[in-house]
Each structure stands twice: as structure tokens, then as C-alpha cells.
N, C-alpha and C positions, 0 to 999 in steps of 0.2 A: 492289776496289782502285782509286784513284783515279792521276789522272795520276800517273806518276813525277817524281821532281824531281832535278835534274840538275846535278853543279855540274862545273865546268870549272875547273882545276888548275896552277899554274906559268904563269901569269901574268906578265910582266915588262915590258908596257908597256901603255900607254893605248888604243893602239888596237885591241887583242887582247884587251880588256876589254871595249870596248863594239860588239866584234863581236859575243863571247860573247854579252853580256846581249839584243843586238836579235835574235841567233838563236835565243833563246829558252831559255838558261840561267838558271837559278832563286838560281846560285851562282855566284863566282871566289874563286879561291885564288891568293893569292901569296905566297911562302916566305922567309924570311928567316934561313936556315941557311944560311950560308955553303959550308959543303961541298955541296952542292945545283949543277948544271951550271946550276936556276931560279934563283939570289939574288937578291934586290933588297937594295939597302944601305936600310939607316936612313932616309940622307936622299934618295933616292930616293921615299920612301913617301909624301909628302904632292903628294895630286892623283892618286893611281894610281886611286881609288875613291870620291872623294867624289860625292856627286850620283848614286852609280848604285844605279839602280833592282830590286838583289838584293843577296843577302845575301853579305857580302862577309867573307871570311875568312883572319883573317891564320896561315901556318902555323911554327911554329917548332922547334927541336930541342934541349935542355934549356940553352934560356934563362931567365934567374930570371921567378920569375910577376911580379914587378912590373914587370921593364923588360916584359913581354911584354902585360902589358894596357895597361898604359902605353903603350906604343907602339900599339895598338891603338885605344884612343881617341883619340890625338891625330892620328892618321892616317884617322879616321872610319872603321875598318873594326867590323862589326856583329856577328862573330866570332872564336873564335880555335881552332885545330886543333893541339895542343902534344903533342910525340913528346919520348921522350927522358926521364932522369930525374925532370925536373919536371913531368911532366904531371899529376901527382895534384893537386899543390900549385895548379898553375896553373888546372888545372879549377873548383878550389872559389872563388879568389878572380876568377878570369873571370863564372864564374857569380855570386856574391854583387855583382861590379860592372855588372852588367845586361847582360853580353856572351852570347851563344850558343856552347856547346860542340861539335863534333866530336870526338871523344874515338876516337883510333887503338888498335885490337884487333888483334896477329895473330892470322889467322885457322889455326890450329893445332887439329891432335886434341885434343880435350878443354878447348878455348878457355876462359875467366871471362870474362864480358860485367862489367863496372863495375859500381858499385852505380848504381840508378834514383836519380839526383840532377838531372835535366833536360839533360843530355848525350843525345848522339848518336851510338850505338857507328858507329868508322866501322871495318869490317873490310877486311882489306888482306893482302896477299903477306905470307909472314916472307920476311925475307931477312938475311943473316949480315952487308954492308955499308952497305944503302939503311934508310932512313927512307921508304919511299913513293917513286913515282915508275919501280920497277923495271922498269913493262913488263911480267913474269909475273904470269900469272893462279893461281889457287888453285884446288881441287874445290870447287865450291859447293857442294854437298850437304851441305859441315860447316856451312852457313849457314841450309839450309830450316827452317822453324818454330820459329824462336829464341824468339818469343815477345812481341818488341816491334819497334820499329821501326829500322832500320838501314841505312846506306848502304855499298854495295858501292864496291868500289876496286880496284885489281890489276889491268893487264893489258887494262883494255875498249877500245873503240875501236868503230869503226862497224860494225866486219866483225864484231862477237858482243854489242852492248851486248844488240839483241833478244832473243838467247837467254839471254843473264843475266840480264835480270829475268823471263824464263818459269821458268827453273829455279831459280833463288834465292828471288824472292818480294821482293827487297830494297822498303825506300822511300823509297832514294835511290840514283843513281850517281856515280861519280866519275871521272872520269880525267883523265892530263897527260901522261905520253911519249906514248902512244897517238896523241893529237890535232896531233904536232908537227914543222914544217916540218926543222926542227933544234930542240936544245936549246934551251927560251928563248923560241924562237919557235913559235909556231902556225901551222898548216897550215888558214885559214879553209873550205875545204871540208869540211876533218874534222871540225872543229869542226862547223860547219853538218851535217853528219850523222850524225855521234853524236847532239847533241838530236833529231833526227828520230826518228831508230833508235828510240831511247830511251823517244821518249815515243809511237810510233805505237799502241800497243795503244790 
């Protein structure tokens, strides 16, 4: 197994971006669901990501696929991460438009991973009101030897990323309450030691 690859979540300004990216995040995520404590508006978005140097990922919550690759390209982000009813819809035409998927999975008894369409199953907490973001962790053990590649989410933070990717296997992490000063904002040391954590094996 090769380094892990790490991406850093709820995002909301410029300079919490390219902490991320110089501390050695592979990814940033920034949401644009309004019900999310992380929103960034619309016009917010252009200058959050351009010029940096990781894969940059816009998250949404069933926004139509067009405004959402739409907005996606015009804002130079290289991904898109889509919850919520339109995720299907959105997955095929992100993909078909040269974008990269994250494709959100709760991780539940007897889960369905997505069809292999060049997506990224990201497994995540269920939770009854959040879309991601909730801070609880899941049993990993629903997640060992799934059979392809995947990035863990739910819950991690500095104080257990290590031991999630010992016992999960995942190949990728994720997290965003975990890492944060307050909502919104980042807590640059966490941030700076989750990717440690993360990636020390």
C-alpha cells in the first residue's frame, strides 16, 4: 500500500486552503449547501482554488448536475463531491465533462458501493440530518476488503486518523469538523496533524 492520500474538508477561505495544500494535503473540499455551518456562496467561489496545487473539490447537496459542473468549472475546481438526490445524474455528467468524482456512500450494514464508472466511493457516517461533516465515526470493519479503492470519512481527526487506515485499509481519508477551530474555520495545527498522522506509515 502506497502513501495515503488525504483530503481536507469545509474549506471557506483562501488561506485555510493553502495551509492545507503546503501541509501536505492531496485534496480540499469546499461545500456549497447552504444548510452546511461550511457554505460558501456562489460568488464567493472564484479565487478559493485556482492555481492550487491539489485536487480540488467542489461539494454539493442535490443541486441540479448542471449548475453544479457548471459551477465547477468556472470556478476552476478539478472535482465534484454531490450528496443528495442528484448525485447519480450529477456523477455521469461530471464524469463525461472531464471532472473527477467522489461519490458519497453511507456506510451501513450491507452497503451497495456504485457501479465502477471511474468514481470514488467516499464512505461516510449515516446520519438522519447531516450530509457529511457530522463528527461520528462508523465501524470500519463494514469497510475492510471492499475490493477497490476508497476514501474513508466520518469522524477522523488526529487523535485516530492512524488507526483508520490500519484497520480500514482505506485509499484515501477525509475529514472537516474533526480539523476545526470553529465551524468554518480550521484549527491549522490539526490540520497540520491529521496529514501527518495520516500519511506516517
Amino acid at each position: 500500500m502506497g502513501e495515503i492520500w488525504v483530503k481536507v474538508c469545509g474549506l471557506t477561505n483562501r488561506a485555510d486552503v493553502d495551509h492545507a495544500v503546503t501541509a501536505g494535503a492531496d485534496a480540499v473540499g469546499v461545500v456549497v449547501y447552504e444548510g452546511s455551518p461550511r457554505f460558501v456562496p456562489h460568488q464567493r467561489l472564484a479565487g478559493l482554488v485556482i492555481d492550487v496545487s491539489a485536487v480540488t473539490v467542489l461539494l454539493s447537496v442535490d443541486a441540479e448536475p448542471v449548475w453544479v459542473v457548471e459551477s465547477a468549472q468556472q470556478a476552476m475546481f478539478t472535482a465534484v463531491q454531490p450528496y443528495g438526490r442528484n448525485a447519480a445524474a450529477t456523477t455521469q455528467l461530471a464524469l463525461a465533462s472531464g471532472l473527477q468524482v467522489l461519490r458519497p456512500v453511507r456506510a451501513v450494514p450491507g452497503f451497495v458501493l456504485p457501479t465502477e464508472d471511474g468514481s470514488i466511493p467516499l464512505l461516510d457516517t449515516p446520519h438522519e440530518a447531516l450530509h457529511g461533516g457530522s463528527g461520528e465515526s462508523f465501524d470500519w470493519n463494514l469497510v475492510r476488503n471492499i475490493g477497490r479503492d476508497f476514501v474513508l470519512a466520518g469522524g477522523l481527526g488526529p487523535h485516530n486518523v492512524a488507526t483508520a487506515v490500519t484497520r480500514a485499509a482505506p485509499w484515501g481519508v477525509d475529514a472537516s469538523s474533526g480539523l476545526e477551530a470553529h465551524p468554518g474555520k480550521k484549527d491549522p495545527g490539526k490540520v497540520t496533524a491529521f496529514i501527518e498522522e495520516a500519511k506516517r506509515r
